[in-house]
N, C-alpha and C positions, 0 to 999 in steps of 0.2 A: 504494500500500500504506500502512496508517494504522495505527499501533500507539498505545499509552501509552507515558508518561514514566514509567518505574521509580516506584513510590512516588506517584503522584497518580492513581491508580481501585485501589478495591476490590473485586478481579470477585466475590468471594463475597456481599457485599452488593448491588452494581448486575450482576446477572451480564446482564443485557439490552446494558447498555453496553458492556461487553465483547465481547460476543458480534457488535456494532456493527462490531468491529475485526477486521484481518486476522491478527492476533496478539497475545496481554495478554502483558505485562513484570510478572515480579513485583515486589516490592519488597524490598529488598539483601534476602539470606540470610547472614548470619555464623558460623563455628563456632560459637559458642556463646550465647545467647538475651539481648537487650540491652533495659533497658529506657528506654532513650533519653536525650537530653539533660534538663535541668532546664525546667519550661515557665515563662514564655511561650514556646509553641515557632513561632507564627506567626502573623504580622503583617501588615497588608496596606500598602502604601505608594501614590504617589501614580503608580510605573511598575510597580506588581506586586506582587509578595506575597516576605518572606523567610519563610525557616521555617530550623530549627536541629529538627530531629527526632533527629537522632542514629544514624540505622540502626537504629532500634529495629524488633526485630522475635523468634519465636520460638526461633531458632537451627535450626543445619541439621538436626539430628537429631529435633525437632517438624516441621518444616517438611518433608522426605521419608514421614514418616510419617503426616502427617496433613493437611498445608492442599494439597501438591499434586497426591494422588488424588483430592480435591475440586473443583480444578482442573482433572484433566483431563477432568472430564465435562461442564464447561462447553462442549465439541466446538472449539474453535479452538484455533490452534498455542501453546504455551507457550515463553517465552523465560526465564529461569530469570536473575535477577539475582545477581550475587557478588558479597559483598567479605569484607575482611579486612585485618589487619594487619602480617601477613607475607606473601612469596609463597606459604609452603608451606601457609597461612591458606586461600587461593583454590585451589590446586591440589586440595586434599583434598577439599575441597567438587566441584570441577567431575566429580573421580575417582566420588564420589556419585550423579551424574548419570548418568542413562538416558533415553529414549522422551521426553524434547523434544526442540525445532527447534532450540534454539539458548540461548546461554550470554552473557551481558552481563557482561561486567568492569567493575563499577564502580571506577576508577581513580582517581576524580576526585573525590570527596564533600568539600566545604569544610568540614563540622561534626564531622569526627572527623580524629584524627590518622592521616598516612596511613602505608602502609606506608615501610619503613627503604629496601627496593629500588626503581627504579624502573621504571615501566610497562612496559616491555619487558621488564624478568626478569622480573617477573608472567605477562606473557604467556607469553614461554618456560616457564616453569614448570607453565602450565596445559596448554600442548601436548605435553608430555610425558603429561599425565598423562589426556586424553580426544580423541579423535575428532570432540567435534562443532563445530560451527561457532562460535568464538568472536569475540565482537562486544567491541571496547573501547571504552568510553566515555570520553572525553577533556577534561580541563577547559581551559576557555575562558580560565585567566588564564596561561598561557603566550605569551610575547610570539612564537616560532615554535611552533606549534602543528600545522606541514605535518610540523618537523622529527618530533615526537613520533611523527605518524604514521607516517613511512619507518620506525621503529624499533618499531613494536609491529607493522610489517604485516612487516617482515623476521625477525622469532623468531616469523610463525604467525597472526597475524590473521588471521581472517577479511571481517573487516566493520567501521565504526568509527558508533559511534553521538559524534553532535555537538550540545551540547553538554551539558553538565552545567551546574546553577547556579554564579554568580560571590558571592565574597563582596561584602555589602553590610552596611548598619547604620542604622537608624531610631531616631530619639531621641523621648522622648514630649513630649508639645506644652509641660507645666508645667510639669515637672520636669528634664525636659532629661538624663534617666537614658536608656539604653539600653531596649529594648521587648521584645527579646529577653531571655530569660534566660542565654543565652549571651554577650548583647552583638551581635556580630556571626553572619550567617545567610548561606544559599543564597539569593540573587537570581532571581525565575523571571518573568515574563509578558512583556508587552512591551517594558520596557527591555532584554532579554534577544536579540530577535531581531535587531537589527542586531549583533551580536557573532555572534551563531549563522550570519548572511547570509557574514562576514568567515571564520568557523572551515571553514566545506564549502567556499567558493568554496577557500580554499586548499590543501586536504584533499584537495579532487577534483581539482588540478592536481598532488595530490606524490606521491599513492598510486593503482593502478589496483583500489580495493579499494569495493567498496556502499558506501554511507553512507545512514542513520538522521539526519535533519534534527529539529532539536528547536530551540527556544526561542523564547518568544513568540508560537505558535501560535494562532489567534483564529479564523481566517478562511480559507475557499479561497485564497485571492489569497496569505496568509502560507505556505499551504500551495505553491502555483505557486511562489514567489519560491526556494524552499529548492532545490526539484527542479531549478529555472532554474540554480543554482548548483553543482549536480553530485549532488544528494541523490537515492539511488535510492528512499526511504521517507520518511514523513513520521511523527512522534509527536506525540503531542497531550499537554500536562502540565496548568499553572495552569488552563486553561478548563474543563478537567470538573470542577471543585470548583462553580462555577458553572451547568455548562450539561451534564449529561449525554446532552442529541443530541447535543450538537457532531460525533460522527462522523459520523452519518446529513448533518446540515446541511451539512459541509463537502464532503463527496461532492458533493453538489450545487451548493455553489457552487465545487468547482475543474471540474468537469464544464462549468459556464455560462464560467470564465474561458478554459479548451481552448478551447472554441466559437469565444468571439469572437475566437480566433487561431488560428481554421482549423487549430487541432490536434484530431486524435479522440484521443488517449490520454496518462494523463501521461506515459508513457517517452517522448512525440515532444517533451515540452521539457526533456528532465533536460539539465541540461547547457548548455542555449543562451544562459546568462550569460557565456560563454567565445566567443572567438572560433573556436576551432576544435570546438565543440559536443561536445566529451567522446564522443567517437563510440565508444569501445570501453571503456566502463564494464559493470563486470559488474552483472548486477541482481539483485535479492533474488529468488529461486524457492521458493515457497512451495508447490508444489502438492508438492515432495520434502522439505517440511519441514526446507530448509536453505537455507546459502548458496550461490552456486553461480558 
């Protein structure tokens, strides 16, 4: 299963690439309409790209009313991204929600301050207030990042998306100033996936709950590596800025990497970076447009 990374494709302008996927993520919805950090918002470096965007986005109240009946005629399942600054920030919003798959807590955003509670009340607080499957998303600079998860999958997770970008900072070559207009950003491509390799392997050994594999995704093989480590789904973020096959491609090159390990399917390696091969992970079910 191949989703996007929150915030890196825009299915209303590439809706093909979207369409590529098993599900589009939107990009964070906030109460109220933001119009992002100060730019420079992103920079490329010499292991990936930071960006500082800020959650900018329409607010919930444009955003139910106008970009996501647009959305759902694109025909694939919608995951509906949250945040906010309080818990009751995310809860109001999730209470909003109807007729998508699934609900993304973004918990984890480096470029805005985060909420005052932490990721478990968030979560408690959303399951109070909706039914549908909610997915939290988890930042990668927590030094136990398994413990995080026993606590946001014990008030009601459903799912945990891994990882979010890590802060970083790029200096410019002459002046030796900061590149960002923030100063410091979100860390995303390849320096990313060995943290993201570290974040599911331990994820998948604390919680029996899906996991969403994300960082530094390029390649089938980056894609195998995630699954290997417990990931029931893979996301795809920095590469589509570059490369809008990259779904269609990766299908095909995790398809050739199965082969030559006498696997037919990815669920036959989720998990086989573990000695006792995570045998009873639950998996994402998409044909009931949830988690299951």
């Amino acid at each position: 299963m191949l989703l996007n990374a929150s915030g890196c494709l825009d299915a209303l302008t590439a809706p093909e690439t979207a369409r590529a996927l098993d599900a589009f993520v939107t990009k964070t919805v906030t109460p109220l309409p933001r119009a992002g950090n100060a730019p420079i918002r992103i920079v490329e470096t010499e292991a990936g790209m930071l960006n500082s965007i800020g959650l900018a986005n329409p607010g919930r109240e444009r955003f139910l009313a106008d970009v996501l009946p647009r959305l759902r005629e694109l025909g694939v399942p919608i995951w509906v991204s949250v945040g906010g600054f309080a818990a009751g920030d995310y809860a109001e919003t999730c209470e909003a929600l109807d007729g998508i798959a699934a609900i993304e807590l973004n918990l984890s955003c480096p470029n805005v301050d985060a909420a005052s509670e932490s990721a478990a009340e968030i979560v408690a607080a959303c399951r109070t207030a909706t039914d549908l499957p909610l997915v939290a998303k988890l930042s990668p600079a927590a030094w136990d990042v398994a413990e995080h998860a026993r606590a946001v999958a014990a008030e009601g997770a459903d799912g945990l998306s891994l990882v979010n970008t890590i802060r970083g900072l790029a200096l410019d070559e002459t002046t030796l100033a900061p590149r960002l207009g923030t100063a410091v950003g979100g860390l995303s491509g390849p320096a990313l996936k060995p943290i993201a390799l570290a974040a599911v392997h331990a994820c998948a050994r604390a919680v029996d709950l899906p996991i969403v594999g994300m960082g530094g995704v390029r390649t089938g093989r980056d894609a195998l590596e995630l699954l290997a480590c417990g990931a029931s789904a893979v996301a795809l973020g920095t590469v589509l800025f570059s490369d809008p096959e990259a779904p269609v491609r990766m299908r095909a090159e995790l398809a050739h990497e199965l082969a030559a390990r006498g696997l037919g399917r990815p669920e036959d390696v989720v998990g086989i970076a573990h000695e006792d091969r995570l045998r009873h992970r639950k998996p994402l079910d998409l044909a009931r447009k949830a988690l299951v």
